[in-house]
N, C-alpha and C positions, 0 to 999 in steps of 0.2 A: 504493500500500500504506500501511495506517494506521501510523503511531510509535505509540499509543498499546498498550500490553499489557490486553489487552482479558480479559474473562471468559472468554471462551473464542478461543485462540488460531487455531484450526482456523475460522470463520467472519468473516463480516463481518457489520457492525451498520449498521442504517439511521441515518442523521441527524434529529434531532429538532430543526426547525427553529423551529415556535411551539405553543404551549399557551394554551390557554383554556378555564377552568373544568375539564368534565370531559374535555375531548378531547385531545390531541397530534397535532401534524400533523406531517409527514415529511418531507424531502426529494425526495421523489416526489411529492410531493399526495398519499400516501395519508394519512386520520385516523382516528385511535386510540381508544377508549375508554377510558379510564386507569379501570379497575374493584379495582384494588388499591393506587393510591398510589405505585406505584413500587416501594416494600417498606412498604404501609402508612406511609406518608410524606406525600402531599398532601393533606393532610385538609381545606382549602380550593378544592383541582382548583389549577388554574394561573395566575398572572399576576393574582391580586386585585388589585384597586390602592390599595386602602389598606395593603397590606403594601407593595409597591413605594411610595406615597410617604414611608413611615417610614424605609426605606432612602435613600430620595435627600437626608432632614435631615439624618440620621445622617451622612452623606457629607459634608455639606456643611459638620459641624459635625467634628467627629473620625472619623480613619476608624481611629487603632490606636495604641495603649498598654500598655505590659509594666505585668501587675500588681503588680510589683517595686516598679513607678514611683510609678503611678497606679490609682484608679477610672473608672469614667463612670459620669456620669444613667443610660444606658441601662442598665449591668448592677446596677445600684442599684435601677432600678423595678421592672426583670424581677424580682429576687430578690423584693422586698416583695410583686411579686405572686402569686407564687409562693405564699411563706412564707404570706400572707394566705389562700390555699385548701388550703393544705398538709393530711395527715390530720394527727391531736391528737399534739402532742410534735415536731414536726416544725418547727425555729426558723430552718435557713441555708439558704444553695446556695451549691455548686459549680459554677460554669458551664463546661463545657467544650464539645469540639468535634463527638460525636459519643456513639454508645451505647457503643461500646468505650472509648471514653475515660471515659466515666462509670460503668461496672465498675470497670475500673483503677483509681479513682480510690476507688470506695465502699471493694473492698478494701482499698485504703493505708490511708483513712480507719481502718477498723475495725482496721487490726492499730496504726495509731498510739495509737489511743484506747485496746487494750489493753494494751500497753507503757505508757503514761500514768496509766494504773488499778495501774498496780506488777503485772500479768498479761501477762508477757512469755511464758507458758506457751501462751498462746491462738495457737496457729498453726493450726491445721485447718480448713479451711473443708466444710462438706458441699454439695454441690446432689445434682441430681436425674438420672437418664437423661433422656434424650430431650428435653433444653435445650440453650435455644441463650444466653448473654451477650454474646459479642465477641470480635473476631479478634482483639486483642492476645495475648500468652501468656499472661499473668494471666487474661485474661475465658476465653482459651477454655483455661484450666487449670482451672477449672470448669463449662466447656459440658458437656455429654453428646451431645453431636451426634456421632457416632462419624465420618461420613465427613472433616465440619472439623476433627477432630482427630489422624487417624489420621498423615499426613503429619509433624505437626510432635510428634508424641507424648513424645520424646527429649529437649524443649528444654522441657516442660508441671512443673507443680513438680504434688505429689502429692494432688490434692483427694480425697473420698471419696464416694461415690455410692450412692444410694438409690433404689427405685423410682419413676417419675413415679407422679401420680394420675390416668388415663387411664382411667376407668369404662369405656367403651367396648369398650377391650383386654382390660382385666384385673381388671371386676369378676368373681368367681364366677355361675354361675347362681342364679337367687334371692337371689343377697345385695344387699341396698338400698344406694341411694348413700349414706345417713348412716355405713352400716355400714362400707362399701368404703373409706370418708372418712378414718371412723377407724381402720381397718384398715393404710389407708397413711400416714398419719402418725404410726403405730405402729412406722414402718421408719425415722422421724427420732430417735425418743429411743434409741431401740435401738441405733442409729449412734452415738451418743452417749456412751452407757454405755459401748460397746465401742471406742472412742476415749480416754474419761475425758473427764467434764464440764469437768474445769479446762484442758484442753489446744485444746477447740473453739471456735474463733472465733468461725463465724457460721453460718448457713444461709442460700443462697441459692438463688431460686426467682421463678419466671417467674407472677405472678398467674393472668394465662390467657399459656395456651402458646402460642408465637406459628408461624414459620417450621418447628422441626422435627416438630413433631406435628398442627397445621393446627388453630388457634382449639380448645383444648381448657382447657375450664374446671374449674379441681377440684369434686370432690364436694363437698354441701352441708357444713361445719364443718370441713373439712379443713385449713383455715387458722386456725380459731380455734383447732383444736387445738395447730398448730404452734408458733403465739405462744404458748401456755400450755405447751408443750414449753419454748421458746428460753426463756420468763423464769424457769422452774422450776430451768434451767442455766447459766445467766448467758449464754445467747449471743444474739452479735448475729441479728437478722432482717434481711437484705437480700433488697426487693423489685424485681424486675425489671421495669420496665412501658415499657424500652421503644417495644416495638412495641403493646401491650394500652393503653399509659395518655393520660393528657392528653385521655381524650373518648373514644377508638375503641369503648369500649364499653358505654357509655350513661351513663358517671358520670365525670368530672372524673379520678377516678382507680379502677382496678378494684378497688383494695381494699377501696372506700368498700362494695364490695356483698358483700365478705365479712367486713365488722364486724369490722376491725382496722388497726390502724397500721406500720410498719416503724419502726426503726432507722434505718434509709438506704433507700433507694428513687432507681432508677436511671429517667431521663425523656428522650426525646430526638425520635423520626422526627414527631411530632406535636405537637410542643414549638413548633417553627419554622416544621414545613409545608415545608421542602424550598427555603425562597426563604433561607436561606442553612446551610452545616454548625453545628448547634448541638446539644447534650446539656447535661443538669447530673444532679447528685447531691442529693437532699433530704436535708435532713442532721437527725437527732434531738439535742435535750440531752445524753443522756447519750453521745452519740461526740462533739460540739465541747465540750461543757463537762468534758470529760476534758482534753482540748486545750489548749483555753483556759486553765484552771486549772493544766494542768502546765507544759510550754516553753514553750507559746504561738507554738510554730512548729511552721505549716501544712508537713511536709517531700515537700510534692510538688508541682506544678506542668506545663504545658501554654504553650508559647509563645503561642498561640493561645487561652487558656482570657478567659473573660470578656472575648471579642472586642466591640465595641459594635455593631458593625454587625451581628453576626449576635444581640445583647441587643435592638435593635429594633424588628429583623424578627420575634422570638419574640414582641415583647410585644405588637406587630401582631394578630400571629396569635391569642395570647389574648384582646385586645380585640375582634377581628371573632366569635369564638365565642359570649364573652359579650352583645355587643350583639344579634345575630341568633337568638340561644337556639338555637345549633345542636347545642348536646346533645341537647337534646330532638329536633330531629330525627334525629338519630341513632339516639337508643330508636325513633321513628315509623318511620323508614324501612328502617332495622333488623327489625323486624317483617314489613313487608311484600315485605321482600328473604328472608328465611328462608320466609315462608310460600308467594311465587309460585318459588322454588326445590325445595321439596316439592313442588308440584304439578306440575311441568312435567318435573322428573328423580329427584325422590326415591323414584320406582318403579322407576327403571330399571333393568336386572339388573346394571349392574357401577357403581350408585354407592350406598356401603354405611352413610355417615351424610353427612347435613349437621347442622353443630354452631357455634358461636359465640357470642356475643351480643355486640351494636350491628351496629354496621359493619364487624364483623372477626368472620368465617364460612368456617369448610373445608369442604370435598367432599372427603371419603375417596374411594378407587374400591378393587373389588372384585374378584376374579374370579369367585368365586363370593359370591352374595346369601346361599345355604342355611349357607354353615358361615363366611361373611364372610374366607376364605383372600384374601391378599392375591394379584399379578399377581408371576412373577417378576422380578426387581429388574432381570434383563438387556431386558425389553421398552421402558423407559422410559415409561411410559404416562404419568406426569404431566406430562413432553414433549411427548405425542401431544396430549394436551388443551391445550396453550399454545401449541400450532405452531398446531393447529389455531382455537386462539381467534384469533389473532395473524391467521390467513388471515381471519376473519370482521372484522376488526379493533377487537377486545377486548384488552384486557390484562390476564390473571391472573396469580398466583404462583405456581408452579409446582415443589413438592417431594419427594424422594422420602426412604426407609428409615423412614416415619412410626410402624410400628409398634414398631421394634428397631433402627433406624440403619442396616438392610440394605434390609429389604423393606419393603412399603407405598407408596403414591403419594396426594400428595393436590395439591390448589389452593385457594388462599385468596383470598378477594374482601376490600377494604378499599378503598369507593370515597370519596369526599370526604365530608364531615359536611355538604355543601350539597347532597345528590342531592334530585332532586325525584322524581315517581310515574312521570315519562314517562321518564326517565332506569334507574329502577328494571329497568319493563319491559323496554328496551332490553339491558340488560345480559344481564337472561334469557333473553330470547330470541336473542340471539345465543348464550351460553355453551349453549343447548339446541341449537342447530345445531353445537356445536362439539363437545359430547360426543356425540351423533350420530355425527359425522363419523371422530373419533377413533375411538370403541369398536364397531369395523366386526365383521361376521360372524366373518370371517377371525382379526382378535385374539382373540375369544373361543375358537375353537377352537385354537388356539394356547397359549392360556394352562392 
């Protein structure tokens, strides 16, 4: 019997003995297709070995230092590289260990910076339904993920919540995406007002939506607007990317395709690539030079933050993207993953959109096609599809309450920024025998 406390306590979990590139191999000799990263996490597939040889200098040189103490090289070049591709206004990093630690973290930042600005009023943070930030109580006192929050609800401090922008769900018939755009970022200043502008912190918001809504990108201007919301009110913009940023969706960062910048912007599962735990915080002018200029004490901290070992494995990571232009395969392969995806299930009677852009793409499923009514939430079907990939051995991501935090099922693909055309195929054709297999006669009438 395993000691570990596993995800789910009722099963047992195969061993994952080695990886390479795009596969996982198992303890059984069975291998894997890692088509999602893990959680959108390996964006290089497995065991590169230029990342692995930047971890064994790093070892060989320093392997750990309180930042009390000490810097390193390593979390010195990371940040300059960082900061050097950062969007405009965008001057430090945070380095910490994870995404929820980089929440945590952008928050402190943004309520210290307003306390430091003599606006100790600014306590409200807004997000969105149907986000996800981070397991901490801070991150997920601003999720909207209703099922990750429901449990710890009592212990959550009181954020305030707004519509996502999910075209999909909840444009009107006939109303344009420009319109829907504005429409719903029409529910942030509104939030606002009814708040009081000098009382709201910040806004925080997932670029494209990752794990609870399945690769859902906002309508076109929806973000321009929001920034012209947040600067109209003094409040912060915190951007979430990170399961969307660092490449997953065809730009360095996803904001760069919605022609604007954040305040803070949170970075992590594709930061590192999974070869060691790492996140950071981008940090703007106006939150460090609030800082800076008032105490000049940073009042939070991470045992573990600007670890070096896991600074040069990230830096690894960005070097191997840069040198191999794997963005741009990501737009390319991206493409040709959405388009042999339509062709081979996008007709199918219970899958109701495929949606993304780059390498980070969901499959809704439906029960019905004609009025796109979701599957009841007790069938488990986005289970059904992951058990079932897993028998083909594929590996998706697998979520449910997509539309409302109760109902809906979706699965998200996020294979590595190194897939090549044959790899492509592979993927679909297996995930097409798997929705097959899953959305049997029998479910349908069921449903």
């Amino acid at each position: 019997m395993s000691r570990l406390v596993h995800r789910n306590l009722k099963r047992s979990y195969p061993l994952a003995v080695s990886g390479a590139g795009l596969e996982l191999r198992a303890g059984d000799q069975r291998s894997y297709l890692d088509a999602c990263g893990g959680a959108a996490v390996s964006c290089l597939g497995h065991g590169h070995p230029h990342v692995i040889a930047a971890m064994e200098r790093q070892l060989r040189s320093v392997d750990y230092v309180h930042t009390s103490f000490f810097s390193t090289e390593a979390a010195e070049r990371l940040a300059d590289h960082l900061v050097a591709r950062a969007p405009k206004g965008i001057t430090h990093v945070s380095l910490v260990s994870g995404g929820s630690e980089a929440m945590e973290t952008a928050l402190k930042l943004a309520r210290q910076a307003a306390v430091e600005r003599g606006e100790a009023g600014r306590e409200i943070v807004i997000s969105r339904r149907q986000s996800y930030h981070g397991n901490t109580l801070g991150a997920l006192s601003v999720s909207g993920n209703v099922n990750r929050r429901q449990l710890y609800a009592p212990l959550l401090f009181p954020a305030r919540f707004i519509g996502p922008c999910f075209a999909f769900r909840y444009a009107e018939p006939g109303e344009s995406l420009e319109a829907y755009g504005a429409r719903a970022a029409a529910e942030l200043e509104a939030a606002i007002l009814e708040a009081g502008p000098d009382s709201v912190l910040a806004f925080v918001a997932e670029t494209v939506v990752g794990a609870t809504s399945g690769a859902v990108a906002a309508a076109p201007g929806y973000f321009r607007r929001a920034r012209e919301i947040c600067d109209r009110h003094g409040v912060l913009l915190i951007l979430d990317e990170v399961m969307c940023g660092m490449g997953r969706t065809g730009t360095l960062h996803a904001c760069e395709q919605e022609g604007i910048a954040p305040d803070l912007m949170t970075i992590a599962k594709g930061l590192g690539a999974g070869a060691a735990p790492i996140g950071a915080v981008l940090v703007g002018a106006r939150v460090h030079d609030a800082i800076a200029g008032g105490s000049g004490i940073y009042q939070h901290g991470f045992t573990y933050m600007g670890h070096p070992l896991a600074a040069a494995a990230a830096l690894a990571v960005q070097e191997v993207i840069e040198r191999e232009d794997l963005i741009a395969n990501v737009t390319r392969r991206g493409a040709e993953l959405a388009a042999l995806l339509d062709e081979r299930i996008g007709s199918h009677r219970h899958v109701g959109d495929i949606r993304g852009r780059g390498l980070f793409i969901g499959i809704e499923f439906v029960a019905d096609r004609q009025t796109m009514a979701p599957f009841a939430p007790a069938m488990k079907v986005n289970r059904l599809v992951q058990d079932a990939a897993m028998a083909e051995g594929l590996m998706v991501y697998a979520m449910s309450g997509t539309i409302d935090g109760v109902s809906g099922d979706h699965v998200m693909l996020a294979p590595p920024f190194t897939i090549d055309g044959a790899a492509v195929e592979a993927i679909v054709e297996r995930l097409t025998r798997a929705v097959a297999a899953a959305m049997t006669p029998e479910l349908a009438r069921s449903a």
